[in-house]
C-alpha positions in Angstrom: -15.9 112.4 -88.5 -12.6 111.6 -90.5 -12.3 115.4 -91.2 -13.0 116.4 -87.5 -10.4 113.7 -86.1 -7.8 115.3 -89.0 -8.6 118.6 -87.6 -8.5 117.9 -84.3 -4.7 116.4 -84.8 -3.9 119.7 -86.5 -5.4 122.0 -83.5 -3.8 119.7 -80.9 -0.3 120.2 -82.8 -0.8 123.5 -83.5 -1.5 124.1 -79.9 1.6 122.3 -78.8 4.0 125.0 -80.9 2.1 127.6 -79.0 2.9 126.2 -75.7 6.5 125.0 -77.2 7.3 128.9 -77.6 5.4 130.0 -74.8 7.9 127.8 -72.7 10.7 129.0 -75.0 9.6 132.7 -73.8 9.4 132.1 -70.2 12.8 130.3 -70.2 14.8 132.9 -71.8 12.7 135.0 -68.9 14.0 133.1 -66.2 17.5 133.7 -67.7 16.8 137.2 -67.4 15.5 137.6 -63.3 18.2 136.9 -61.2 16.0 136.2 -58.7 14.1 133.6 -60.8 17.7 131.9 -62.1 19.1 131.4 -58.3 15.6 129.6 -57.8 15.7 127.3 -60.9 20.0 127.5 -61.9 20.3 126.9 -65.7 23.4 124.4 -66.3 25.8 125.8 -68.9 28.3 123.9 -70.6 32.0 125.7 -69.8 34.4 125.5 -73.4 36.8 123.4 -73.9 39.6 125.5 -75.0 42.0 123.6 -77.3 44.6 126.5 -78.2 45.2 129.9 -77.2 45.6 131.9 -80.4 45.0 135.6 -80.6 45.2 138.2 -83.4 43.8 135.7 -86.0 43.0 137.3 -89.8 39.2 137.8 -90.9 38.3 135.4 -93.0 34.7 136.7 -93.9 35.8 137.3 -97.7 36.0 133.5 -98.3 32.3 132.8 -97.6 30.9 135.2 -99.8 28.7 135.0 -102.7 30.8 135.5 -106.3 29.8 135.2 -109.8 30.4 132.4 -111.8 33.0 132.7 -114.7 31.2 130.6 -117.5 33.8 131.1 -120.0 37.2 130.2 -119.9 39.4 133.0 -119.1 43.6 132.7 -119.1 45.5 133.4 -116.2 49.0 134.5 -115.1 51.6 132.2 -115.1 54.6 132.6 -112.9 57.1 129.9 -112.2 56.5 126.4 -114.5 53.9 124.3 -115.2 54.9 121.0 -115.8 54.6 120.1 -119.8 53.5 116.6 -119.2 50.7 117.8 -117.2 47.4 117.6 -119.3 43.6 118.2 -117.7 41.6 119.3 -115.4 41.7 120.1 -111.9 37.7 120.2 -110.9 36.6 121.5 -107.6 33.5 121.7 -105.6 32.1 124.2 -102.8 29.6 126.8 -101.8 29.5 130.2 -103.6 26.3 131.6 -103.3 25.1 132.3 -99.5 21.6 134.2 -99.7 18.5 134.6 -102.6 16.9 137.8 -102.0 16.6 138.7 -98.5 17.0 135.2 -96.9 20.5 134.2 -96.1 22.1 130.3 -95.2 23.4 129.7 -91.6 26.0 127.5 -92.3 29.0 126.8 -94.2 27.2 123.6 -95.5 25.0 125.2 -97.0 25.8 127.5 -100.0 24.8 126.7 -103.4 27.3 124.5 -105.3 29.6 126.4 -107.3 31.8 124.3 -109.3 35.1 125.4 -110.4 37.4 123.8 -113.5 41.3 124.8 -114.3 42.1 123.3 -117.6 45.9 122.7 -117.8 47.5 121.9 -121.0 51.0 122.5 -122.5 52.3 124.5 -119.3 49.3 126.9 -119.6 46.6 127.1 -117.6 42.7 128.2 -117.9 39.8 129.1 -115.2 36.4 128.9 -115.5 33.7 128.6 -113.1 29.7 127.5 -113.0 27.0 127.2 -110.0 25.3 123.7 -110.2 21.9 123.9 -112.0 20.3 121.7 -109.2 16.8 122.0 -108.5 17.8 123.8 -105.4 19.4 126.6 -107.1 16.7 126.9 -110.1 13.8 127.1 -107.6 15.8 129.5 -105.1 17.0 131.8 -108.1 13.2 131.7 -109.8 11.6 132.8 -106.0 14.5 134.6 -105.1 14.1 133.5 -101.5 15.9 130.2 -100.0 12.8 127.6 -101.0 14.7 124.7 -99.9 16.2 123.6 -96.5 19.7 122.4 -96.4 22.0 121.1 -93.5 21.9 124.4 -91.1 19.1 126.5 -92.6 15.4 125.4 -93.0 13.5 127.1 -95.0 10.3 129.4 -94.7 6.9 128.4 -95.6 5.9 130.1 -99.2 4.6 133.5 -98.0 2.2 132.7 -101.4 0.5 130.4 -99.6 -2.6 130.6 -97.2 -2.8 130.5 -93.8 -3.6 127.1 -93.7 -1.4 125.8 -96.5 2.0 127.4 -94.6 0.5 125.4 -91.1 0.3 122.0 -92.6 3.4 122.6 -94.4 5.1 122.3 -91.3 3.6 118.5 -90.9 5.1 117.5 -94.2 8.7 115.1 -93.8 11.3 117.5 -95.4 12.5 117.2 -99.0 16.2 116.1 -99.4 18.4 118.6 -101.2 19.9 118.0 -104.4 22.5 120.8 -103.9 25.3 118.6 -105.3 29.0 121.0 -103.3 30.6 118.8 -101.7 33.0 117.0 -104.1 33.3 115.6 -107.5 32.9 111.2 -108.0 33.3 109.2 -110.8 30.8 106.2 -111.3 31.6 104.7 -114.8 33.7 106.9 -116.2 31.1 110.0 -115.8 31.6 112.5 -113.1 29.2 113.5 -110.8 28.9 116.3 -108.2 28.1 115.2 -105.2 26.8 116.3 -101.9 25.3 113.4 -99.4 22.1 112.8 -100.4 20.1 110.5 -102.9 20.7 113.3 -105.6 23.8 113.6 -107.9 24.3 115.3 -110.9 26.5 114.4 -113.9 28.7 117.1 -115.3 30.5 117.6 -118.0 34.6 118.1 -117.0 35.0 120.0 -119.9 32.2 122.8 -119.9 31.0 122.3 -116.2 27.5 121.9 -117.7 24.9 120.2 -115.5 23.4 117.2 -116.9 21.8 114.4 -115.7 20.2 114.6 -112.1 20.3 110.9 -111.0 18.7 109.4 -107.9 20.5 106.7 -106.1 17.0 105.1 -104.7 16.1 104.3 -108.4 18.7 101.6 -108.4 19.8 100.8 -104.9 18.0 100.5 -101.7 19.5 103.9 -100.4 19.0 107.4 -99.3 21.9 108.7 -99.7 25.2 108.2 -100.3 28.8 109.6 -99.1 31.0 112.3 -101.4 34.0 110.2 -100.9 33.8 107.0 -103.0 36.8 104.8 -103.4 38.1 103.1 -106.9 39.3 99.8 -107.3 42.0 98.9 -110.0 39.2 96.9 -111.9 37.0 100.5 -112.2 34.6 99.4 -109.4 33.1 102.0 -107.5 32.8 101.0 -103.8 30.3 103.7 -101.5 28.2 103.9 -98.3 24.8 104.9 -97.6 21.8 104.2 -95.1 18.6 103.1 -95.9 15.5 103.8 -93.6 12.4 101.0 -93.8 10.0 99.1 -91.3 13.5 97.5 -89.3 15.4 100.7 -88.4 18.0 101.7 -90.0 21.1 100.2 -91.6 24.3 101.0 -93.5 24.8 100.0 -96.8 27.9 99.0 -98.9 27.4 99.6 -102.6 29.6 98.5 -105.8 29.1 100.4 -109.3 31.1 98.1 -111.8 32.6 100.0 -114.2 31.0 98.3 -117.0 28.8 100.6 -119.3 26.6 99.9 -122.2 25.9 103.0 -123.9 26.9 106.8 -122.5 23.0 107.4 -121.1 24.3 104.7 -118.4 24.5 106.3 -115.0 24.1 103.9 -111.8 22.4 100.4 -113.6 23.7 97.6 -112.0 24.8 99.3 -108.5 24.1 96.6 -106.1 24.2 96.3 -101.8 26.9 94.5 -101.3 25.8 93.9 -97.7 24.3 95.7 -94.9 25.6 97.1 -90.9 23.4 97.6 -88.0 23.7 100.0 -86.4 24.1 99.7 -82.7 20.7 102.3 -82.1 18.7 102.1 -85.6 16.6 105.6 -84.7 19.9 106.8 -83.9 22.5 106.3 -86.9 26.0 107.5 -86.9 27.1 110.4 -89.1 29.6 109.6 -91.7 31.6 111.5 -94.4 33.8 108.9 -95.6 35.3 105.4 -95.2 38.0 102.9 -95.5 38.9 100.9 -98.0 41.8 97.9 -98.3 42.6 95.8 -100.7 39.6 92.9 -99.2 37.7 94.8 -97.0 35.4 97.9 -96.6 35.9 99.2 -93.2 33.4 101.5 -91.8 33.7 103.5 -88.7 30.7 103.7 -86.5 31.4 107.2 -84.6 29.1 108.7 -81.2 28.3 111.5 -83.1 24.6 110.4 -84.0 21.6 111.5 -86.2 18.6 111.3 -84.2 16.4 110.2 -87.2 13.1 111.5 -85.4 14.5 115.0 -85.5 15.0 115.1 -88.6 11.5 113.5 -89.2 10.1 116.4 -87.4 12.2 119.3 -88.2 9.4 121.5 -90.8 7.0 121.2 -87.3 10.5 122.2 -84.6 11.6 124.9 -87.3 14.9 123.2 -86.7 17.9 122.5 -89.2 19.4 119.1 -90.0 22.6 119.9 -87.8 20.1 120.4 -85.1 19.5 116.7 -85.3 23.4 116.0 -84.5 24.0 114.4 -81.2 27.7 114.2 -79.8 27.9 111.6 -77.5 31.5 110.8 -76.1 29.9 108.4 -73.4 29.4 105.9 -76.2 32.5 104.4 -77.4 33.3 104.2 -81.3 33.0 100.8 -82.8 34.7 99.5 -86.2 32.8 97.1 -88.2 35.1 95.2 -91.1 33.3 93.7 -94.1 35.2 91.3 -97.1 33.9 93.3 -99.8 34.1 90.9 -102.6 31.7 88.3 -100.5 29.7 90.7 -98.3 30.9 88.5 -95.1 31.3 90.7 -92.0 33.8 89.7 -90.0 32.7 88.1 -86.7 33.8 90.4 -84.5 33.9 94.3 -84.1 36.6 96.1 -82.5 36.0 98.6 -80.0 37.9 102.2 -79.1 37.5 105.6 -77.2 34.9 108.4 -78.4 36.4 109.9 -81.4 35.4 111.4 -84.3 36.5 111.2 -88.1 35.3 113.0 -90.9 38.4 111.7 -93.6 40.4 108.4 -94.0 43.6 108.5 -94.8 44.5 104.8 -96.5 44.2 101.3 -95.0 46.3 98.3 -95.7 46.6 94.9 -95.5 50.1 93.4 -94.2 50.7 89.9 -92.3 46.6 89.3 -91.0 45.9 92.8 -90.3 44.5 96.0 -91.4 46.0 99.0 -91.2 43.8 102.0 -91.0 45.0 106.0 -90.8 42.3 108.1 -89.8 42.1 112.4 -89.6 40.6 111.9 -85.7 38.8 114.4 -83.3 38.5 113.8 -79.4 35.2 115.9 -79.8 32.4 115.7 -82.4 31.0 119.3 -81.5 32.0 120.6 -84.8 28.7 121.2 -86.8 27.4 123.7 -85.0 30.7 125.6 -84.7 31.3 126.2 -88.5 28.3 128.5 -88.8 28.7 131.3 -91.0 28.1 133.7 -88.5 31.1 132.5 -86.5 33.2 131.8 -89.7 32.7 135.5 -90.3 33.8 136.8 -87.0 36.2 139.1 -86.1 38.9 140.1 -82.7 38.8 138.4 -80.3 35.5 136.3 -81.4 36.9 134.9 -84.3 40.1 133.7 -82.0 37.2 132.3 -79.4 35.7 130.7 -82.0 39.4 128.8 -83.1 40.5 128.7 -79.7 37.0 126.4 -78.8 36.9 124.3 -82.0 38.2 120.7 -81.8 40.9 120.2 -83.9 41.9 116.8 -85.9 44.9 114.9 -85.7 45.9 111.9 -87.6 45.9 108.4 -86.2 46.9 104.8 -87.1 44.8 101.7 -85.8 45.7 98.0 -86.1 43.1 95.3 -86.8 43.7 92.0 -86.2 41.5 89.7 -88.9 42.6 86.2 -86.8 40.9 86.2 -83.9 39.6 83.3 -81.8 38.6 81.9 -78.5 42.5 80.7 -78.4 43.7 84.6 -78.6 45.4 85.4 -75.3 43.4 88.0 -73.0 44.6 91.8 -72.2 47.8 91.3 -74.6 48.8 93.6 -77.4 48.3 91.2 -80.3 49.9 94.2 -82.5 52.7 92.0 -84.3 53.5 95.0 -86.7 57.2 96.4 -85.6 56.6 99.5 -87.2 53.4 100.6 -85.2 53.0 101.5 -81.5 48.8 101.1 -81.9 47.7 98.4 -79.2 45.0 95.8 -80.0 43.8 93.6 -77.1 40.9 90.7 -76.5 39.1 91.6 -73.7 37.2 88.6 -71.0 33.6 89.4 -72.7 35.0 88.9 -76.1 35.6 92.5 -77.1 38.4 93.6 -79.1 39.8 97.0 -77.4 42.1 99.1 -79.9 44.5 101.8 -79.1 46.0 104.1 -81.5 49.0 105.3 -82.7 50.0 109.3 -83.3 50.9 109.7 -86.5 52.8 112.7 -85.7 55.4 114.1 -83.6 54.6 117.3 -81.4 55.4 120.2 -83.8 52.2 119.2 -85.7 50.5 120.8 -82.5 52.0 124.4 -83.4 50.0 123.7 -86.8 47.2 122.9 -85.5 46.5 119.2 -86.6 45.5 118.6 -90.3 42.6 117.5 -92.4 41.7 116.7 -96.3 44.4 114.1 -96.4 45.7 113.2 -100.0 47.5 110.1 -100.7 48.9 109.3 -104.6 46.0 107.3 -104.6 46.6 105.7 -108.3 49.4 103.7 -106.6 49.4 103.6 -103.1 45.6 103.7 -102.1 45.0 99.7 -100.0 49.0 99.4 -100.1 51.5 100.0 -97.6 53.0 103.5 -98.3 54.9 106.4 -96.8 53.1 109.6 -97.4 50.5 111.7 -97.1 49.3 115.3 -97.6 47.5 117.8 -95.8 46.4 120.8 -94.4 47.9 122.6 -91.3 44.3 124.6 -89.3 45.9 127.8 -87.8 43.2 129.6 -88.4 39.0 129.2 -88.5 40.2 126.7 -91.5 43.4 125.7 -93.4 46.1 128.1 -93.6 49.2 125.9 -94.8 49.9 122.5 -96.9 51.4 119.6 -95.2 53.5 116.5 -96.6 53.8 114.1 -93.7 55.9 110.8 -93.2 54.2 108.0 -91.7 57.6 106.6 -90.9 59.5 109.3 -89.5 56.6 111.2 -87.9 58.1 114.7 -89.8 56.7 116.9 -92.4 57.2 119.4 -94.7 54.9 122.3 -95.2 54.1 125.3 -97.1 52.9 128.5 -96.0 52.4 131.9 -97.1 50.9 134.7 -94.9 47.2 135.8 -96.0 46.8 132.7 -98.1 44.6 129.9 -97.7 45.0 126.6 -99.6 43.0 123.8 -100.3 43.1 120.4 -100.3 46.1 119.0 -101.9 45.8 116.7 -105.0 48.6 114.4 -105.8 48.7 114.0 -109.9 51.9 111.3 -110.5 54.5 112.3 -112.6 55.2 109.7 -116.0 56.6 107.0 -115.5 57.2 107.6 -112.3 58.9 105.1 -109.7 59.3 106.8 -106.2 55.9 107.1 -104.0 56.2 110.9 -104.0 57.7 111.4 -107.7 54.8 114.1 -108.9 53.4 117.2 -107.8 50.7 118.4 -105.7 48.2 121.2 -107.1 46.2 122.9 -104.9 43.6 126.2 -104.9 44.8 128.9 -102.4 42.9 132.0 -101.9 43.1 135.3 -99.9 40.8 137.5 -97.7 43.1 140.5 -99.2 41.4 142.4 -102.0 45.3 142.8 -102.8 46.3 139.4 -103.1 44.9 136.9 -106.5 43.6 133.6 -106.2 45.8 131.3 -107.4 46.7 127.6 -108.5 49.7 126.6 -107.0 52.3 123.8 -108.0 54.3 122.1 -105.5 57.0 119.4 -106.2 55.5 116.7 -104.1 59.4 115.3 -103.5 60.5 118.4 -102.2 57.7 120.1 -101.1 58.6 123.8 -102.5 57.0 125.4 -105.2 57.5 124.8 -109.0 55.1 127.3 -110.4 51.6 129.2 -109.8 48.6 130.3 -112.1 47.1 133.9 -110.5 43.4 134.5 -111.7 41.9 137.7 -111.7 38.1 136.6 -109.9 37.7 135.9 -106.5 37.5 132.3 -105.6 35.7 131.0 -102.0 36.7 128.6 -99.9 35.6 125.1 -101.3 35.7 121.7 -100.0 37.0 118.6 -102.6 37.9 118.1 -105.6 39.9 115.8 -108.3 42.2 115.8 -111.3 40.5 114.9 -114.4 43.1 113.6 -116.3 43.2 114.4 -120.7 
């Protein structure tokens, strides 16, 4: 009977996904018979159109597959490379965008190709290795795409039989260990990282994969973000979610830096408290978060993962992006938590649908915090950044830009000293240099709004991401500067040095070059906020033009020096200067 009930289930289901694309076929039918439509109108969704570029360059060459360089090769120096500068600049993306016949469908997706320059005595080396995750090894010894990522799921094994590749599609889908999203540092050991309970430790010098470590072996978790922050004392603070029998919630986690022997990897890690979330079978999507000198401060966005999606997306055949709902009827909340005791503050403040993937820095000055955010008015971005569409070219490549939300960066104030005697509907911003409003509302909620951190000719850039700050100093402190990218294009097309201050910046641009994010390394000894330089990998979609490392003077913002390398580089995501 037990067999027959199982097989009944399986029928049932697999009766469902007939009827599932049966309806799927008569839909797009309906779309087809004018007749039909006028009878039963389909709703579609007009674009937003947030600029109105034309003419813009095909960047298809950046998100292609390349070799890896496994041995050090030199590279052409023009300009100067500052003596005193001495290690590595490690960076992280995708570089391998198919197996065999199968090919990924987003930009997410790609196998992580880690990339090392080595700079020492004003000369400069490049070498580059793919991950060894499991991913990759299974992919490469099939030859096919074996394991889903973000955008693409993968096929059942066509080596299986008929009845294997069905129930396949029942079975809860396997989190990727396809570590291309950044580089972290947990005890003194770096790690590449992508968002999921896998990391792998690598080896700065040789980019050799070592270690795969899971974060559930040591911490309630499943998962964790690529964007950890470091406190003076070598503590490593991080987020993550955990799923179980009450929903689910988001973590804080501490790594002490402590370390008793070098096979050490996460021992110790503990939850330093947990967050509700305001749906628990609907989480909020989170790249990153914010960090002052006593609190953690985590930004609960509308742009939610319905968890049963994901649950079910082997039996949909959908992706993981699929299961990314904007909703800008929701409003984005902004829990604070002391991060020393775990206490959450009493309160949670409260502001219009926006959507972050970056901080910038947050501060503590006179009983508030002061957090700078990289913001979106619209969280439709996943689904925008396929390859296919960061491919295009004409006037669908400029449709594509033209429709894609752009980010902008913002400054809220949070009051920490808040009580039933704090006046209603007043600004309680006491801060003389910041415009951002912050006011009790009569049912108790704290309402904030923001500050531009700009002045209008930001606009003809096109906003800015992957903020940098010269974090060794000024990350939890009060500072002055940041750095960026300008988006004039599908992605980044120009470096940006902004001052919080004045609202100006200073950029660098070069046409048919693309840089990345810019990493501030201090210069010795130095005093001034911006005394150092900013390094940065730029790369071209002109066969004619080399990829290059280039060396800005982080005071003035103009170019020092640049190492040319003789492979093709793709477009990557993070990185960080491992210092000799």
């Amino acid at each position: 009977m037990h067999i027959l009930r199982v097989t009944g289930k399986i029928l049932l289901q697999f009766f469902w996904i007939i009827i599932k694309d049966l309806t799927s076929v008569i839909s797009k039918a309906l779309k087809d018979v004018p007749v039909l439509r006028d009878l039963l109108p389909i709703k579609t969704k007009e674009p937003i159109y947030y600029r109105r570029k034309k003419g813009l360059e095909c960047l298809a060459p950046l998100f292609m597959s390349v070799e890896e360089t496994p041995e050090p090769i030199p590279v052409k120096v023009k300009g100067e490379i500052p003596k005193w500068l001495r290690g590595n600049l490690l960076r992280n993306g995708p570089g391998k965008f198919e197996f065999g016949n199968d090919k990924y469908n987003h930009w997410f997706d790609g196998m992580a190709l880690m990339h090392q320059f080595k700079i020492e005595d004003g000369n400069v080396t490049y070498m580059s290795k793919f991950l060894r995750s499991e991913s990759y090894r299974t992919n490469s010894a099939n030859n096919r795409i074996m394991v889903s990522e973000f955008g693409t799921v993968a096929m059942p094994d066509p080596c299986k039989n008929i009845f294997e590749r069905f129930v396949s599609r029942f079975e809860i889908p396997k989190a990727t260990d396809n570590g291309n999203v950044n580089f972290a540092r947990y005890k003194g050991d770096y790690y590449a990282t992508t968002e999921t309970n896998f990391i792998h430790k690598v080896n700065p010098d040789t980019l050799d994969t070592m270690e795969k470590v899971d974060w559930s072996k040591f911490v309630a978790v499943n998962g964790a973000t690529a964007h950890p922050h470091y406190d003076p004392d070598g503590t490593t603070y991080n987020m993550g979610n955990s799923y179980g029998k009450n929903g689910t919630m988001y973590n804080i986690i501490a790594v002490p830096l402590q370390k008793s022997d070098d096979e050490e990897t996460l021992q110790e890690a503990r939850v330093v408290c947990s967050i509700t979330p305001v749906d628990h079978m609907k989480p909020s999507y989170y790249h990153s978060f914010g960090m002052s000198e006593n609190y953690i401060i985590f930004v609960e966005q509308p742009l939610k993962i319905n968890v049963l999606k994901i649950l079910t997306s082997s039996l949909s055949g959908k992706s993981v992006s699929c299961a990314m709902d904007w909703m800008p009827e929701l409003n984005t909340i902004i829990h604070v938590a002391n991060k020393h005791t775990g206490e959450m503050c009493p309160f949670k403040y409260y502001a219009k649908a926006f959507s972050t993937f970056h901080q910038i820095n947050a501060f503590e000055d006179n009983g508030f915090i002061v957090l700078d955010l990289c913001c979106l008015v619209d969280g439709n971005v996943f689904n925008q950044i396929t390859l296919q569409n960061m491919c295009q070219t004409g006037e669908a490549l400029d449709e594509v830009y033209n429709t894609l939300p752009k980010s902008f960066p913002r400054r809220f104030v949070l009051p920490l000293n808040i009580n039933s005697d704090t006046p209603i509907d007043q600004n309680l911003n006491t801060l003389t240099y910041s415009s951002a409003g912050i006011f009790r509302k009569a049912d108790g909620k704290i309402w904030c709004e923001s500050e531009e951190l700009h002045d209008d000719n930001l606009l003809d850039e096109g906003g800015l991401e992957f903020p940098q700050i010269n974090y060794a100093k000024y990350n939890t402190r009060k500072y002055k500067y940041f750095y960026g990218c300008g988006i004039n294009n599908i992605f980044v097309d120009s470096l940006i040095k902004m001052d919080v201050e004045t609202k100006k910046f200073k950029i660098w641009k070069e046409e048919s070059y693309y840089p990345s994010e810019p990493i501030f390394v201090p210069s010795p000894n130095s005093v001034d906020e911006d005394d150092g330089i900013i390094l940065s990998v730029v790369v071209s979609p002109n066969q004619n033009k080399s990829s290059l490392l280039l060396v800005l003077d982080a005071k003035t913002f103009t170019e020092i020096g640049r190492a040319e390398v003789a492979v093709r580089i793709p477009f990557g995501f993070h990185g960080v200067f491992a210092e000799r």
